[in-house]
NULOLO-210648 format. One line per field, with one value per residue: residue number from 1; x, y, z of N, C-alpha, C in turn. Coordinates in nm, 2 decimals. Layout:
nr	(NUM, ...) .
n_px	(X, ...) .
n_py	(Y, ...) .
n_pz	(Z, ...) .
ca_px	(X, ...) .
ca_py	(Y, ...) .
ca_pz	(Z, ...) .
c_px	(X, ...) .
c_py	(Y, ...) .
c_pz	(Z, ...) .
//
This chain:
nr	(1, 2, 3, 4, 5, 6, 7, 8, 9, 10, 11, 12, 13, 14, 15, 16, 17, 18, 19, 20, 21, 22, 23, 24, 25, 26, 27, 28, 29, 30, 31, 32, 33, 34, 35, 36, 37, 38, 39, 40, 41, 42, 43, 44, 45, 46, 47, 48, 49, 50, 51, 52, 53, 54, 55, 56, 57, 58, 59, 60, 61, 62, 63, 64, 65, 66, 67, 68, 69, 70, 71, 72, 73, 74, 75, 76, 77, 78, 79, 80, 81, 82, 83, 84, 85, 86, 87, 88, 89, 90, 91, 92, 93, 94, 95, 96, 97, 98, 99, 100, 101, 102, 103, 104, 105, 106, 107, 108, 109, 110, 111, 112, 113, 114, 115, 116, 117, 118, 119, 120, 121, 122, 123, 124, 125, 126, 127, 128, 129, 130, 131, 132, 133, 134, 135, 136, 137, 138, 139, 140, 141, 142, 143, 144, 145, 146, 147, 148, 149, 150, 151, 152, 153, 154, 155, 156, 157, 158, 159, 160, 161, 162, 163, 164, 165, 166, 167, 168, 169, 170, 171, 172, 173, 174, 175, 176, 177, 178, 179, 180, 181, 182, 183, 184, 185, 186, 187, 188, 189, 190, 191, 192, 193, 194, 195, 196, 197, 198, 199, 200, 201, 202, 203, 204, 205, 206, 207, 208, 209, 210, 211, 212, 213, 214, 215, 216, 217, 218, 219) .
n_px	(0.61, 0.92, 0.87, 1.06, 0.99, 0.79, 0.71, 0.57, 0.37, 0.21, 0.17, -0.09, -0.31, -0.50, -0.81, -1.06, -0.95, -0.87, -0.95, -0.95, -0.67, -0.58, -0.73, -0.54, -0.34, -0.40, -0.40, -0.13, 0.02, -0.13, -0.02, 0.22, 0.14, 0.06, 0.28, 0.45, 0.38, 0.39, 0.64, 0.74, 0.59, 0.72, 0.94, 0.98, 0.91, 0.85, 0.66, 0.78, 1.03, 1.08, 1.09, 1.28, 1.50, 1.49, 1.45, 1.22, 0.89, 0.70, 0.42, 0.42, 0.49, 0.29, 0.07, 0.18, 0.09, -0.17, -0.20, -0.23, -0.16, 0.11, 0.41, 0.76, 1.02, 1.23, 1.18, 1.09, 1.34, 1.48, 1.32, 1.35, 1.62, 1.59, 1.44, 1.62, 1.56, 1.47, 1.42, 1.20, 1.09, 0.92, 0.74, 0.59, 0.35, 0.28, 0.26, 0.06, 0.20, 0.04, 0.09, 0.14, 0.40, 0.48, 0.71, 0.68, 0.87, 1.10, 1.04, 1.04, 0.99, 0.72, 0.66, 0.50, 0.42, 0.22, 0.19, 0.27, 0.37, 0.39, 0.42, 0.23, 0.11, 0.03, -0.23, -0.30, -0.56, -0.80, -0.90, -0.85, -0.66, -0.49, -0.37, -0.20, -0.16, 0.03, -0.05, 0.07, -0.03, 0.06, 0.03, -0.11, -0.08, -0.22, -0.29, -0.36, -0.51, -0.56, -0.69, -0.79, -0.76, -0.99, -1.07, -1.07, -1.01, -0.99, -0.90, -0.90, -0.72, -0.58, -0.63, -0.79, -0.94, -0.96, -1.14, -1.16, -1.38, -1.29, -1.46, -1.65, -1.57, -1.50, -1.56, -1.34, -1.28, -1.15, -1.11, -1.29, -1.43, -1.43, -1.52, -1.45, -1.48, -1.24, -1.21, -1.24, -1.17, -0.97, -0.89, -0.67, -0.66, -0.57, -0.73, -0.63, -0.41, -0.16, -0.19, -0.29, -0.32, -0.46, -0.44, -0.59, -0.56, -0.77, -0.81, -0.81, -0.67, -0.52, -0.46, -0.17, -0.01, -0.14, 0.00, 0.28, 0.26, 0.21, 0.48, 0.71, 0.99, 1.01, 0.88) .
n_py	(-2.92, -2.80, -2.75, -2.77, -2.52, -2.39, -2.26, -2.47, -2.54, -2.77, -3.11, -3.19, -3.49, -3.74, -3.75, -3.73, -3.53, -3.34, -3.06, -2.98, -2.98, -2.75, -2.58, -2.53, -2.43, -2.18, -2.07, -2.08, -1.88, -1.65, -1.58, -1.56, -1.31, -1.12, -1.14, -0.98, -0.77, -0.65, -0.66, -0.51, -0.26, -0.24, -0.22, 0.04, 0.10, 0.13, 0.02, 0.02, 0.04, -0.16, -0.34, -0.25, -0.32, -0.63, -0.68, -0.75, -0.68, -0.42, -0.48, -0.74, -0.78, -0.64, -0.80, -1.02, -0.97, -0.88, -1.16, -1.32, -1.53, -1.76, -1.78, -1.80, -2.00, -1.89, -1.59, -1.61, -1.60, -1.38, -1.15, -1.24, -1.15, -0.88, -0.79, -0.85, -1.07, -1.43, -1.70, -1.80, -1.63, -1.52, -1.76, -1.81, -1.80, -1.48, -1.44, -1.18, -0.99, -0.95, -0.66, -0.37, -0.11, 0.19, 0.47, 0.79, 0.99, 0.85, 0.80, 0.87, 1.16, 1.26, 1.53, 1.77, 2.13, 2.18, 2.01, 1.73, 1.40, 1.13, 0.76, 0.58, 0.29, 0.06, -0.17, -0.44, -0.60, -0.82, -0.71, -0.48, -0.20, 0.00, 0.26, 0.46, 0.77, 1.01, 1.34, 1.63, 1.98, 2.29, 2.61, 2.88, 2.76, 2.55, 2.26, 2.06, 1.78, 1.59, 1.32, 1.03, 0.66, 0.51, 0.63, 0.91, 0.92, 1.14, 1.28, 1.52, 1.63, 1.84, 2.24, 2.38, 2.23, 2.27, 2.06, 1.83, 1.77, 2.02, 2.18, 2.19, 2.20, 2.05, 2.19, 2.09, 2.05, 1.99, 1.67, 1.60, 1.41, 1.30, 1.13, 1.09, 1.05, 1.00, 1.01, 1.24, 1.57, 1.76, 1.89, 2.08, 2.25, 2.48, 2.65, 2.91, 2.86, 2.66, 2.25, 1.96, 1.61, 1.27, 1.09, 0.86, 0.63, 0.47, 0.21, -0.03, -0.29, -0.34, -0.09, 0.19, 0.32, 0.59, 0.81, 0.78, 0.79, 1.08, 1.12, 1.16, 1.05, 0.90, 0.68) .
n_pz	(-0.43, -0.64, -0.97, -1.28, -1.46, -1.33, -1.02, -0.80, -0.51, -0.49, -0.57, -0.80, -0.79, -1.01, -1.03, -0.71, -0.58, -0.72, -0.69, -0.47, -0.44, -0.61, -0.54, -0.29, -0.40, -0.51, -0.28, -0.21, -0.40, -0.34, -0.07, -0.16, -0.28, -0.04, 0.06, -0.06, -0.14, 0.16, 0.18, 0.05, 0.12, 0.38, 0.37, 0.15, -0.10, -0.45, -0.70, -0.92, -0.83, -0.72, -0.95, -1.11, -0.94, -0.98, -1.23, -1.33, -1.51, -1.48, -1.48, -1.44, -1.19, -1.06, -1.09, -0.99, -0.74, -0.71, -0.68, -0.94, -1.17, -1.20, -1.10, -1.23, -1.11, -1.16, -1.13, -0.86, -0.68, -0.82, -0.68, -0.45, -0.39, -0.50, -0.29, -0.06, 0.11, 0.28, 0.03, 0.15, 0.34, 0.13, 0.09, 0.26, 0.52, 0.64, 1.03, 1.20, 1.45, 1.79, 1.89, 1.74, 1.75, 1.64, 1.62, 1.53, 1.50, 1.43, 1.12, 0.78, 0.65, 0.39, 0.16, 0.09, -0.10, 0.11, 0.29, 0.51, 0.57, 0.76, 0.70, 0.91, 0.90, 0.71, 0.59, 0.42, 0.28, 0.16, -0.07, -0.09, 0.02, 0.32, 0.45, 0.68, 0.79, 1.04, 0.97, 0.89, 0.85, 0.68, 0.73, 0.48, 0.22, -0.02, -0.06, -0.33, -0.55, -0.79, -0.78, -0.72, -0.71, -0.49, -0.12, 0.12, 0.47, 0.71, 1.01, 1.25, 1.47, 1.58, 1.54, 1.25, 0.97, 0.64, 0.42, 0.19, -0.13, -0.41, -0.48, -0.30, -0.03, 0.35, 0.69, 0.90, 1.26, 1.58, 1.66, 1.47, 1.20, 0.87, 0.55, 0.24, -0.15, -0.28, -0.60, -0.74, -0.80, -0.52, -0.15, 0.08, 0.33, 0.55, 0.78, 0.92, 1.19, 1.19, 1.13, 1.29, 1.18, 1.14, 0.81, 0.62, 0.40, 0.15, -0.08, -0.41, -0.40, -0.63, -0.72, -0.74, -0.52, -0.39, -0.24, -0.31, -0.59, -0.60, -0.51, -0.72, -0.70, -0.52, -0.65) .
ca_px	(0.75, 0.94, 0.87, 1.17, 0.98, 0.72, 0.67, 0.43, 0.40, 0.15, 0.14, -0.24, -0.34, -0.59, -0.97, -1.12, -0.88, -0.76, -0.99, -0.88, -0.48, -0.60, -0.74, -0.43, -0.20, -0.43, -0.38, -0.03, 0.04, -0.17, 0.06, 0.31, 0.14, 0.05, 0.37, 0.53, 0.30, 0.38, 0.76, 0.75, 0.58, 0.81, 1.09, 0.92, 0.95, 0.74, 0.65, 0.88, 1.17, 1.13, 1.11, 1.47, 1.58, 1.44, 1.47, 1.10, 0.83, 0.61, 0.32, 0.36, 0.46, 0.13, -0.05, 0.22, 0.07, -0.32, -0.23, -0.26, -0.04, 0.19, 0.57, 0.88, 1.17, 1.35, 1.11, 1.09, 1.45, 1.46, 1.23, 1.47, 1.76, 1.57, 1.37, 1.72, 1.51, 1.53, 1.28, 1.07, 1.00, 0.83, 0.64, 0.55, 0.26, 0.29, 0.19, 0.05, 0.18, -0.01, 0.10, 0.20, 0.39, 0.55, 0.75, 0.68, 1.01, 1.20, 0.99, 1.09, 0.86, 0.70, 0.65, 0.45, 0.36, 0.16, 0.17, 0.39, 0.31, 0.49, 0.33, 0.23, 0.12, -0.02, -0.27, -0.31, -0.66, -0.81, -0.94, -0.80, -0.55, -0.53, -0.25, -0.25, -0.07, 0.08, -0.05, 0.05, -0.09, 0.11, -0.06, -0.05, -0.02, -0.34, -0.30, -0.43, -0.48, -0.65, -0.80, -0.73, -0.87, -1.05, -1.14, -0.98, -1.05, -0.96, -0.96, -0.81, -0.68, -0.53, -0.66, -0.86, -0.92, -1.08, -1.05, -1.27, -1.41, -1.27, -1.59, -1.72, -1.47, -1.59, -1.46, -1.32, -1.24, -1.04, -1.18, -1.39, -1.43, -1.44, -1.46, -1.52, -1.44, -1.12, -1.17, -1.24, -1.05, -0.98, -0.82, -0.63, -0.58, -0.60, -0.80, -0.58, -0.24, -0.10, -0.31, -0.23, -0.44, -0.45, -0.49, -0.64, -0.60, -0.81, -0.78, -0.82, -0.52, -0.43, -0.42, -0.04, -0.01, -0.16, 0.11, 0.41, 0.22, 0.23, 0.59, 0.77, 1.09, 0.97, 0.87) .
ca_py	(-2.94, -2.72, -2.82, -2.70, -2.41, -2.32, -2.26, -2.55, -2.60, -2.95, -3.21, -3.26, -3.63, -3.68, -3.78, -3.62, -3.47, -3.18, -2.95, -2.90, -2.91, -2.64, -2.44, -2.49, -2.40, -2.08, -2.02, -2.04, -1.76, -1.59, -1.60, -1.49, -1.18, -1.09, -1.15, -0.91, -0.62, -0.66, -0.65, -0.37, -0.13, -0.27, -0.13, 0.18, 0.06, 0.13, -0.12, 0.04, 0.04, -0.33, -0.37, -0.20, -0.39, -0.76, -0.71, -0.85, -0.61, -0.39, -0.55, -0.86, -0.77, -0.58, -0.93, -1.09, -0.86, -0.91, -1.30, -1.35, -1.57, -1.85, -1.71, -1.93, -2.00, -1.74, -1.47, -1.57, -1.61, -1.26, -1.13, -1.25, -1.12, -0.75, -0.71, -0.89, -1.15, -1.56, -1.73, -1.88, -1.54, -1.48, -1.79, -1.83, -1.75, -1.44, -1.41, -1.07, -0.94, -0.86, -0.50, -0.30, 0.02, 0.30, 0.61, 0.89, 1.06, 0.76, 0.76, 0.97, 1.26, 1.29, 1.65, 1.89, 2.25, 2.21, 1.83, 1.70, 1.28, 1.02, 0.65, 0.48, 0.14, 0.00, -0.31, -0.51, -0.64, -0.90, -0.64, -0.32, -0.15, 0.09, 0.31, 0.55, 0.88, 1.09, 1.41, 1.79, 2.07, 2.43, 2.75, 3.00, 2.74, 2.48, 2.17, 2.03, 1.66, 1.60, 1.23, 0.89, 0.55, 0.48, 0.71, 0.96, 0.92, 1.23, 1.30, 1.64, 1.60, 1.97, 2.26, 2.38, 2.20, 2.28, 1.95, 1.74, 1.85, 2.11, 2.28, 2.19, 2.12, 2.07, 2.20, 1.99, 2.11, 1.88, 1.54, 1.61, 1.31, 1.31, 1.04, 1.11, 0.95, 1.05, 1.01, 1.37, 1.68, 1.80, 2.03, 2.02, 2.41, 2.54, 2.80, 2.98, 2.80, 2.50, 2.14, 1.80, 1.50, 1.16, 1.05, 0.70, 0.64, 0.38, 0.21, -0.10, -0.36, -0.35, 0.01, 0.22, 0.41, 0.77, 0.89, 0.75, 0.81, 1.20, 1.14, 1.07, 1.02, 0.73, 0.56) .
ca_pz	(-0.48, -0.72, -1.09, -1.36, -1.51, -1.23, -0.89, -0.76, -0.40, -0.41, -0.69, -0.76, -0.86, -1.07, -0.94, -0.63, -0.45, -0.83, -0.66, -0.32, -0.46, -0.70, -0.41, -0.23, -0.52, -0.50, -0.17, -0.25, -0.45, -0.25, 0.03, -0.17, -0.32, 0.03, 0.15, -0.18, -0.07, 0.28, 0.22, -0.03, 0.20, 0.54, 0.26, 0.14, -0.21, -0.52, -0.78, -1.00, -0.77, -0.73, -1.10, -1.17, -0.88, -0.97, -1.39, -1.35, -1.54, -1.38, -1.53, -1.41, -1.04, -0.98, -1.09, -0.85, -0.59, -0.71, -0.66, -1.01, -1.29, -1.19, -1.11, -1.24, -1.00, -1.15, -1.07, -0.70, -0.67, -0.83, -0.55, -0.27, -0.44, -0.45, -0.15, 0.03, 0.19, 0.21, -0.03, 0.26, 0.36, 0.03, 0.06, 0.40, 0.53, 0.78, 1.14, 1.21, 1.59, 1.87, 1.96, 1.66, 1.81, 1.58, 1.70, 1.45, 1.49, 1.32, 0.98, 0.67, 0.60, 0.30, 0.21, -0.08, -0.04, 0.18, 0.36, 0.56, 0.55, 0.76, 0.71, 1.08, 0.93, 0.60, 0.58, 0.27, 0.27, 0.04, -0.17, -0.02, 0.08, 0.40, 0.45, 0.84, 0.81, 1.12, 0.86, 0.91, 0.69, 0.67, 0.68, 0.38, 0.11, -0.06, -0.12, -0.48, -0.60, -0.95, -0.77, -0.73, -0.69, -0.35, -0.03, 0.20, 0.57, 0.78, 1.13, 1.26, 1.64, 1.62, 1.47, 1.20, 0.86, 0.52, 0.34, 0.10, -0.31, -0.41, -0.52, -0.16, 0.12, 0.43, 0.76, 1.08, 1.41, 1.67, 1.69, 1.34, 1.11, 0.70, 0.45, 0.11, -0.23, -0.36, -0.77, -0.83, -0.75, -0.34, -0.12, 0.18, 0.33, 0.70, 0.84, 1.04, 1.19, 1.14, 1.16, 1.30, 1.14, 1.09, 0.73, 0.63, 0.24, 0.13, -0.22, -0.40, -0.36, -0.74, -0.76, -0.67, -0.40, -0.43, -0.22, -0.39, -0.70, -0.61, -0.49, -0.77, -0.63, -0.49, -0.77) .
c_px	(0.78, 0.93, 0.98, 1.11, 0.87, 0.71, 0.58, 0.48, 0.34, 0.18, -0.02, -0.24, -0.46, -0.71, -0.99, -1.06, -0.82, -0.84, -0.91, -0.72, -0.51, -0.62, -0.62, -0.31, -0.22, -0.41, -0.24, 0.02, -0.04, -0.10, 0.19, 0.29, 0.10, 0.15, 0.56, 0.46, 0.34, 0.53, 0.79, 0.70, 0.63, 0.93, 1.02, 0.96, 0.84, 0.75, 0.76, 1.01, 1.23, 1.14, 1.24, 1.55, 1.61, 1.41, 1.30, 0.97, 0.74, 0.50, 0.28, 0.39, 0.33, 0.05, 0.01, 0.11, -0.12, -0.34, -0.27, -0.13, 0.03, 0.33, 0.64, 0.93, 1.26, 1.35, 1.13, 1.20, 1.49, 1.40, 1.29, 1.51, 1.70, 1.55, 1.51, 1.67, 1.47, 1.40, 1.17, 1.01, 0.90, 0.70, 0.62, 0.44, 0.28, 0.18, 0.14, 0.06, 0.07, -0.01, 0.21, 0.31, 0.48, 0.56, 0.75, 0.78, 1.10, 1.14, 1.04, 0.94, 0.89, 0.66, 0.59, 0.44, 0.30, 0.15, 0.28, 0.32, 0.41, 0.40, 0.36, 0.25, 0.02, -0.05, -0.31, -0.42, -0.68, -0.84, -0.94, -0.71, -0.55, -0.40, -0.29, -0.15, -0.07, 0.02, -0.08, 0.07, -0.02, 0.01, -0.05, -0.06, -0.24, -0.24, -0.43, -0.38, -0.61, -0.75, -0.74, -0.79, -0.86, -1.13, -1.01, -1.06, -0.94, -0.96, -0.87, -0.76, -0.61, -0.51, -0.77, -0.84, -1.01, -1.06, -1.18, -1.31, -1.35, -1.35, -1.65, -1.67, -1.56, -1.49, -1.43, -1.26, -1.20, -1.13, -1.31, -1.36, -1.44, -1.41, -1.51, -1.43, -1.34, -1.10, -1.13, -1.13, -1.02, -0.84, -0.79, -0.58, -0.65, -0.65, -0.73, -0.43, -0.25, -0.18, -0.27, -0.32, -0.41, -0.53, -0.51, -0.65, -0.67, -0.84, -0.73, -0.66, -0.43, -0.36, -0.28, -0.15, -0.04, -0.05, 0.23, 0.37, 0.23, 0.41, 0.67, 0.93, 1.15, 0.99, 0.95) .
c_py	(-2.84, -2.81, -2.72, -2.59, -2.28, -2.34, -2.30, -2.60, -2.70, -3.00, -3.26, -3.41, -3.61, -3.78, -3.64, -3.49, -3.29, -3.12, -2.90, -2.85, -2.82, -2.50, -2.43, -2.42, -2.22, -2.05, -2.00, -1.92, -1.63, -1.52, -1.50, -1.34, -1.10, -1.04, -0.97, -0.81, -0.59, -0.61, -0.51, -0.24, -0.15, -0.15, 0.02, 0.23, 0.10, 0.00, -0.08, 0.01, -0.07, -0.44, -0.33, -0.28, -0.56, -0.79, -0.80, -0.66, -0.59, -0.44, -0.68, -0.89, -0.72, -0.69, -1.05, -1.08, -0.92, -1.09, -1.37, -1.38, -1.70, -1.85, -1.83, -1.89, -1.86, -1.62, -1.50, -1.57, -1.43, -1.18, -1.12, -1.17, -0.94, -0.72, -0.77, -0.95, -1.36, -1.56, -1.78, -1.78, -1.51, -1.63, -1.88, -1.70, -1.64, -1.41, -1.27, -1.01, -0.90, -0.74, -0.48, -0.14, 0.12, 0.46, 0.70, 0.98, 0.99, 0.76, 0.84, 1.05, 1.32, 1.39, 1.72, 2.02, 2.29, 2.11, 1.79, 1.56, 1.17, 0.89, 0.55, 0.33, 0.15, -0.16, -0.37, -0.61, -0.73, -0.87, -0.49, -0.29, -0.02, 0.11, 0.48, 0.62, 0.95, 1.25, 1.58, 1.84, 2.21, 2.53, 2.83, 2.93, 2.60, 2.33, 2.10, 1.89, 1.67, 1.43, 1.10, 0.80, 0.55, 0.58, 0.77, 0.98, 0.99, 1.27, 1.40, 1.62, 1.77, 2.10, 2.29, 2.35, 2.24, 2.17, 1.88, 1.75, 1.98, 2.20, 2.28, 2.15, 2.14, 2.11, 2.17, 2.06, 1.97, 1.79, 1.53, 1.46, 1.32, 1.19, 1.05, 1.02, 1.08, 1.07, 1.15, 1.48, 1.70, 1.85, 1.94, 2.17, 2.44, 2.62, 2.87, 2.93, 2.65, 2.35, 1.97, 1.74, 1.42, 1.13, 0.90, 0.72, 0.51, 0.32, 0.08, -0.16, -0.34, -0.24, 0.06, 0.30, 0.55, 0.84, 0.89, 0.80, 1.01, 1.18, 1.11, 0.99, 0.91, 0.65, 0.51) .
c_pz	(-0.59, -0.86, -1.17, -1.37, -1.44, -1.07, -0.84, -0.62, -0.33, -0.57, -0.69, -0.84, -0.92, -0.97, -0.83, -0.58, -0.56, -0.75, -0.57, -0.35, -0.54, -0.60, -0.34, -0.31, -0.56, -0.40, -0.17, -0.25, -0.39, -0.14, -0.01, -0.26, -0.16, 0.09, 0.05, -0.13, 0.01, 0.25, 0.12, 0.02, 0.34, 0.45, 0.21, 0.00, -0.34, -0.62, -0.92, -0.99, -0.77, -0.87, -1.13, -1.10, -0.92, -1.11, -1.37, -1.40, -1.46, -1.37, -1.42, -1.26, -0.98, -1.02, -1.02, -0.73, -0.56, -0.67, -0.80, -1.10, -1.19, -1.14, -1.12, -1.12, -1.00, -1.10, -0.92, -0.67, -0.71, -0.76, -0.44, -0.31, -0.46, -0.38, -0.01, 0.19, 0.15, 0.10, 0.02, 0.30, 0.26, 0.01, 0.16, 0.47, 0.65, 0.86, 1.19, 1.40, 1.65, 1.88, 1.79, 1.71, 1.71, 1.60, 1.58, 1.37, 1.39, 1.19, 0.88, 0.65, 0.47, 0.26, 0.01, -0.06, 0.08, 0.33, 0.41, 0.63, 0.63, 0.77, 0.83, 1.00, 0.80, 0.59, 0.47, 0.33, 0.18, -0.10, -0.17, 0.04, 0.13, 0.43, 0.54, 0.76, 0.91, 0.97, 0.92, 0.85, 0.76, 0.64, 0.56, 0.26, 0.12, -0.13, -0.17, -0.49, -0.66, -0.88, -0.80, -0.66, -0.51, -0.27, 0.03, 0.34, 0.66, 0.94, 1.21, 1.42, 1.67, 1.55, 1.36, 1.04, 0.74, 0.46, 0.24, -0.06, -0.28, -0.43, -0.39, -0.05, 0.24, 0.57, 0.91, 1.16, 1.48, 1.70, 1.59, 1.26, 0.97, 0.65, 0.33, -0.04, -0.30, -0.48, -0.81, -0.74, -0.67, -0.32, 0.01, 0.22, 0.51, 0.68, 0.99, 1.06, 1.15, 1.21, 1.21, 1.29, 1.15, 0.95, 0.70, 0.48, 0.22, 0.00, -0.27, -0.44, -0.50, -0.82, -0.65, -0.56, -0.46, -0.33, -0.30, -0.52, -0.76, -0.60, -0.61, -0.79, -0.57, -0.51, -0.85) .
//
């Protein structure tokens, strides 16, 4: 039920049963940081964007997102009223389709010197977050990133790649593999013409987006 100043969706009694309504009151918010994630990259939204939008600080949406804190009414009502969805979607548990299909042509491409990024599909894990790129790299130019939380999972389908540390890249040929840890410095530069990959960013749930994080346009 709704209580005046917070969003409670059991009443626990007291004796045996406070645990399990505790677990469910965590499962709860759960649901709805799941379901905040999920609608903020359907929208293609940063955590900032939905902060200007929803007068709610950034702070305390990324511990929305972690499933952590309590949210008043006002906040989730705030929430609809940005992401321009009812309140049941935000705290309703969703079903995840069968058949995902995404046409590449329709997406917005994200674009640096060198990269050219459109995002297939992004899954919000319990403790991770996995985000596919369609990803093609230009000849003649390097792309540079100083490093960011998680992994980069590479896989070249066309083409020749240099990609990995910058002090030691390594180099894939068509149907090559790479996954290395993303903290420290890396490259991204062709050998020769132009490269078609799939990128796989991988990176824990509480940390932004390393692409939006480069974009800031986005943000």
């Amino acid at each position: 039920m709704w209580h005046a100043d917070r969003v409670r969706w059991i009443v626990c009694p007291v004796g045996s049963f406070v645990g399990r309504c505790r677990m469910a009151q965590l499962e709860a918010v759960g649901v709805l940081a799941a379901n905040l994630r999920a609608l903020r990259a359907d929208q293609g939204l940063s955590l900032s964007e939905v902060a200007r939008r929803s007068g709610i600080a950034k702070g305390t949406l990324s511990q929305l997102e972690s499933g952590v804190g309590n949210p008043t009414i006002q906040t989730v009502f705030s929430l609809s009223n940005a992401l321009q969805v009812p309140v049941s979607t935000l705290l309703t548990e969703r079903t995840e389709p069968d058949v995902v299909l995404v046409r590449s042509a329709g997406l917005e491409v994200l674009s640096s010197n060198a990269v050219d990024l459109r995002m297939l599909r992004r899954l919000d894990l319990t403790s991770a977050v996995l985000e596919v790129y369609d990803q093609r790299v230009r000849p003649g130019e390097v792309q540079h990133s100083h490093g960011h939380p998680g992994r980069e999972h590479v896989v070249v389908t066309e083409g020749t790649l240099r990609v990995g540390p910058a002090d030691a890249p390594y180099e894939l040929g068509p149907g090559d593999y790479v996954c290395f840890p993303a903290q420290g410095p890396h490259t991204y530069e062709t050998v020769g013409g132009p490269v078609t990959s799939v990128l796989l960013l991988e990176y824990p749930s509480e940390a932004e987006s390393p692409v939006l994080r480069h974009h800031p346009s986005l943000a």
